[in-house]
N, C-alpha and C positions, 0 to 999 in steps of 0.2 A: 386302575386304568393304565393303558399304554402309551405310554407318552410316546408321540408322532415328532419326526425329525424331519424338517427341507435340505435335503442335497441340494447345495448351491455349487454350480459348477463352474471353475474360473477360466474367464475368454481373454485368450491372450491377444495383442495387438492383430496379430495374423488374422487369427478368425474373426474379429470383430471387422474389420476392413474387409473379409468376404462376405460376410453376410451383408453389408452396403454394398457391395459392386453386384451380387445376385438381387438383393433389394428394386435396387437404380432401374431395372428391367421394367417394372412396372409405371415408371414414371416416363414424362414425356420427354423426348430425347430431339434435341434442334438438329436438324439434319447437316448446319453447316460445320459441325465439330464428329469429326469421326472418332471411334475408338479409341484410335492411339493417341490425338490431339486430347479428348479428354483425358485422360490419364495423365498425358505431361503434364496437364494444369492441377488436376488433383495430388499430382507427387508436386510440384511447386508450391502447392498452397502448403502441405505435408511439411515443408522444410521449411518455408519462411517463418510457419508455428513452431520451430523448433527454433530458430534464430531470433525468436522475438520474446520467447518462453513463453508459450501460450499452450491453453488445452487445443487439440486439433478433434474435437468430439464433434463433428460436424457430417452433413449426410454431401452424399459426392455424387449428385444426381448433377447432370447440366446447369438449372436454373438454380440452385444452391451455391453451386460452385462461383456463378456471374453474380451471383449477391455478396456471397466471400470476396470476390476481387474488387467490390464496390467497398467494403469494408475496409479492406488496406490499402484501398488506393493511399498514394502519401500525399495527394491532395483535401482527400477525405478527414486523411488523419492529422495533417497540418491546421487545417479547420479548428478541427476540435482541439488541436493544441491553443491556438490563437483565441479561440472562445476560452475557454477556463483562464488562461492571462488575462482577456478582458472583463471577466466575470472575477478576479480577485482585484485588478484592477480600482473596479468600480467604488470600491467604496471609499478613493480619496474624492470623488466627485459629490459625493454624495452627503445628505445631509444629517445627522452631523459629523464632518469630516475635516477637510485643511477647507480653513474658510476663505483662502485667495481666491480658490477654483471651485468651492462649494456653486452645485446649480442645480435645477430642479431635476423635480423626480420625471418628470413628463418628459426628459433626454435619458435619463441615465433607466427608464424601466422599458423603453421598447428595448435598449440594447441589452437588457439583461434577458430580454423575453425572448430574444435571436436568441442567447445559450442556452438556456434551457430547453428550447425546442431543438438546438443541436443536441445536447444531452440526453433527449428523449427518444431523438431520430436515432441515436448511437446503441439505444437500446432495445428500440424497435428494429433497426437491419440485425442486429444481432439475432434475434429471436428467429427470422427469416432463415436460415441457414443450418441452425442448432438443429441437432438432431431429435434432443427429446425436448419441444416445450416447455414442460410440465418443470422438469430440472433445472433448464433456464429461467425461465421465471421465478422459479423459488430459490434462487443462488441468493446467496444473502447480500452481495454487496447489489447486486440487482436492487434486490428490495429497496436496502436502503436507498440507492439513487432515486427510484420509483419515490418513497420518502418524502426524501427532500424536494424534491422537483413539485410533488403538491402541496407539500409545506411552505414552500419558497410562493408557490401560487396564491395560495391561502392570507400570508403574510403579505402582499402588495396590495391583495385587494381590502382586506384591514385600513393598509394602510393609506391608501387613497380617501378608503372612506371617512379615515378621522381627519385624513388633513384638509376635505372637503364639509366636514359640519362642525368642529366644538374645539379641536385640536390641532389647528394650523400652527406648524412651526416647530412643534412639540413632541411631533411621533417618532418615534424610533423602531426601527425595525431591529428584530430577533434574530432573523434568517443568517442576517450577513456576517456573520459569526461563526454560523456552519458551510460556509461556501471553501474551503481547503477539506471538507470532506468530500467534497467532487473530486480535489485531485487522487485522493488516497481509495476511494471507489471504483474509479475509471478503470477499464480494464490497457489503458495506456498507459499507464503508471504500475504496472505491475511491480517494479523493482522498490520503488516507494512502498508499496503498498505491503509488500514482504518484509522490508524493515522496520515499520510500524508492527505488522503483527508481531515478529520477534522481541519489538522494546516490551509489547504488551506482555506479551509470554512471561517475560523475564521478571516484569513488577511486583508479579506472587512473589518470587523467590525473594523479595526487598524487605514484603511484610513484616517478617520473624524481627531481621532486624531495625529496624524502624521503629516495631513495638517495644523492643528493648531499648533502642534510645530515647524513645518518649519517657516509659518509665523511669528510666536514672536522670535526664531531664527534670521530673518533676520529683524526683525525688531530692535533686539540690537543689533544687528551688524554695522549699517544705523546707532544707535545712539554712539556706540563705535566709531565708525569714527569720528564721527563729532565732539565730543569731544575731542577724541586725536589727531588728526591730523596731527593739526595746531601746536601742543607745541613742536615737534622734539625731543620726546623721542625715548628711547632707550632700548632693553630689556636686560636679561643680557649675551646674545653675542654679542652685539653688534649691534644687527638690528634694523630698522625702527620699530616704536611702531606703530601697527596701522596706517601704512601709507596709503595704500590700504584699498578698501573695500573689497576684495577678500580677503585678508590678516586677517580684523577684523572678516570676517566670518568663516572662518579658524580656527583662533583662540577660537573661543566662541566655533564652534562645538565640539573641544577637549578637552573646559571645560565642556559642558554636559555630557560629560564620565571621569572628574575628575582628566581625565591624565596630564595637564600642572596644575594642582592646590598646589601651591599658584605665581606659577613662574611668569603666564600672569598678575597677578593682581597686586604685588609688583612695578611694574615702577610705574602704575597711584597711588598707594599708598604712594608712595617717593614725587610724584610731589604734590598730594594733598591728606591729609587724607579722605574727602567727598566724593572722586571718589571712594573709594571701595561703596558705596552703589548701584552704578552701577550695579557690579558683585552680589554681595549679593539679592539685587533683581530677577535677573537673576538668578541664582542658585535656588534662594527659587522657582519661578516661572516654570522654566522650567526642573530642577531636581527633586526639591520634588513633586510637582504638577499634572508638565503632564506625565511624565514618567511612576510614580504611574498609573495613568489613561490611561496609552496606557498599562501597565501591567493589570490592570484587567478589560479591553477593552476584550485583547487577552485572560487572564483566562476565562473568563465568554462567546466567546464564542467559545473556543476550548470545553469547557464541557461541552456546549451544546448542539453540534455538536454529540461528543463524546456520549454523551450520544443516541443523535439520530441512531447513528451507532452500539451502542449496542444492540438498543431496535430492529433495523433492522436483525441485526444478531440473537438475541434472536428469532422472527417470523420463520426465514429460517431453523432455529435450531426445532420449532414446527411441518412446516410444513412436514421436513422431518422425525422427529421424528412419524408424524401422518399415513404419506404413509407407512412407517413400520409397523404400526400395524393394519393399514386396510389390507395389505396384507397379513398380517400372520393370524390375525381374518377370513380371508376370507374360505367360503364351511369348516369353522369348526361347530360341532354341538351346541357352545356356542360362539355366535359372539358376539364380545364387549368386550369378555374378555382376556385374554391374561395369560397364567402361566407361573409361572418359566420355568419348563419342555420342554415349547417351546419353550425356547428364546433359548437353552443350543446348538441346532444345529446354530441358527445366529452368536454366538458369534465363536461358531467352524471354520464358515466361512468366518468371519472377522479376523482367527490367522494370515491367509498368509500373508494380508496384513496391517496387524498393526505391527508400529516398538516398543513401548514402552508397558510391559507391564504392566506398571505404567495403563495407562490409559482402560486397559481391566480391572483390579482392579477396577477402580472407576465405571464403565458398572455396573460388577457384584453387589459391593456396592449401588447401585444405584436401579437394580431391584427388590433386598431386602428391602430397602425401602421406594421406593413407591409401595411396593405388600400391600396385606390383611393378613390376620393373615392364612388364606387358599392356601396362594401361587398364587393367581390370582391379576392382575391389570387390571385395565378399571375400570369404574364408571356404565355401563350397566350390570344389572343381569338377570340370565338366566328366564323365568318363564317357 
């Protein structure tokens, strides 16, 4: 049988951003945004996703694009910052929490049910705009919010209903445990949310050694035992020295973190001075040693990682940086190039939705210098 091959063919930013501007044609077009006004919003939206590190995978039809500006508005997005603060908030209030200010659940669950509904509304206007549904909805950290949001639902109504028949006073909620996975989900928290997956990335690489220090762990532990035993020491409250294996394990682990040092060691040191080389081996072996070594185990490759994530973000940062200026280059009569002059409306209409004008500063800064001594940017000249 002949095995069948799909030519998958790759669509560079270019062409994918035309086939949505020929696309847009069939959609309804509001008569009070002409051509070139849409387009400056579309090349704004273009570059604010690049200044925020965000995918720009969105369709650029009119009513898309008024959904997009609803999205970053920095009122919108203030909101939602102010919600998740008060949704981690909540749970000094809450029962059982600091019992000065402990109060009922009947104040503290309408305002947790304001975030949540912002959390849902944040994921619902997103869907509005994306270009393929199907992708957005199945984005995993989607899911997860989706998740929680009816888990966290699930868990109030529980919980209402025990503290109303058999379990007043008693119930404890699950949920509020997983409420700092809102922050690391959100797509507001992107930079969070890449530093987390890099520690994640990196914790494979810990295993190997981890498993090797458990092993020689419990392998002096097996020998602490067997040594001290038998002798009927005593430590100095009065306990079995090593009586137990559970006991000698015990103990050694709380010497790899230096907290019982010199306490554990002084009994076998009383009884024989040659028993400290026991510990001292053990120290040197598994403190200075492996520790070091499951430390830049984990350095080397969180910044790996780390660095892969940057160089990821940097890409998404180009390609939206690129659909900007094919769009704006676009049915001008020097394509390729780009002026000051033209950008001065983009950035106009990126004011609404930028909070910091810190970083409109750095835009302007920025077009200045990577222009020409002409005022024009791009590497194509006109002939």
């Amino acid at each position: 049988m002949a095995a069948e091959y799909e030519m998958v063919e790759t669509v560079t930013p270019e062409q994918q951003l035309q086939g949505d501007l020929m696309a847009n044609r069939d959609h309804d077009v509001d008569p009070v945004l002409d051509t070139k006004d849409l387009r400056i919003v579309t090349a704004a939206g273009f570059i604010q996703d690049a200044c925020q590190g965000r995918h720009s995978n969105y369709r650029t039809d009119e009513k898309s694009l008024k959904w997009k500006r609803l999205y970053d508005d920095h009122w919108v997005v203030n909101a939602l910052r102010l919600a998740v603060l008060v949704d981690l908030l909540l749970i000094i209030f809450e029962r059982p929490g600091v019992h000065a200010v402990e109060t009922s659940y009947m104040i503290t669950f309408p305002i947790e049910l304001v975030c949540l509904l912002l959390f849902a509304g944040r994921l619902i206007l997103g869907s509005l705009f994306h270009k393929d549904h199907q992708t957005y909805l199945l984005d995993k950290k989607n899911i997860f919010v989706g998740i929680l949001l009816v888990g966290t639902l699930v868990d109030m109504a529980v919980y209402i209903a025990l503290e109303n028949t058999c379990c007043e006073g008693s119930t404890v909620r699950g949920t509020r445990a997983l409420r700092p996975l809102f922050l690391i989900n959100l797509d507001l928290f992107a930079e969070l949310r890449r530093a987390v997956r890099a520690i994640r990335k990196s914790l494979f690489g810990l295993f190997r050694v981890l498993f090797l220090v458990t092993l020689t762990l419990f392998m002096f532990a097996l020998l602490a035992y067997r040594l001290f035993s038998y002798r009927n020491l005593t430590d100095m409250n009065g306990h079995p020295y090593f009586k137990e294996y559970q006991d000698s394990l015990l103990q050694l682990f709380i010497l790899l973190t230096t907290a019982n040092d010199p306490d554990v060691i002084l009994p076998a040191y009383n009884d024989n001075t040659f028993n400290v080389l026991v510990f001292i081996v053990f120290i040197c072996v598994c403190l200075y040693l492996f520790v070091n070594i499951a430390l830049a185990a984990v350095m080397g490759e969180y910044s790996g990682h780390l660095k892969d994530e940057a160089m990821k973000l940097q890409k998404e940062r180009y390609d939206s940086l690129r659909k900007a200026f094919v769009i704006l280059t676009k049915e001008q009569e020097c394509q390729g190039r780009l002026s000051r002059e033209m950008l001065h409306p983009v950035l106009q209409a990126m004011k609404g939705n930028y909070s910091w004008i810190g970083d409109k500063m750095k835009i302007g800064m920025l077009l200045y210098v990577i222009s020409d001594k002409e005022g024009w940017i791009g590497e194509i000249k006109c002939t």
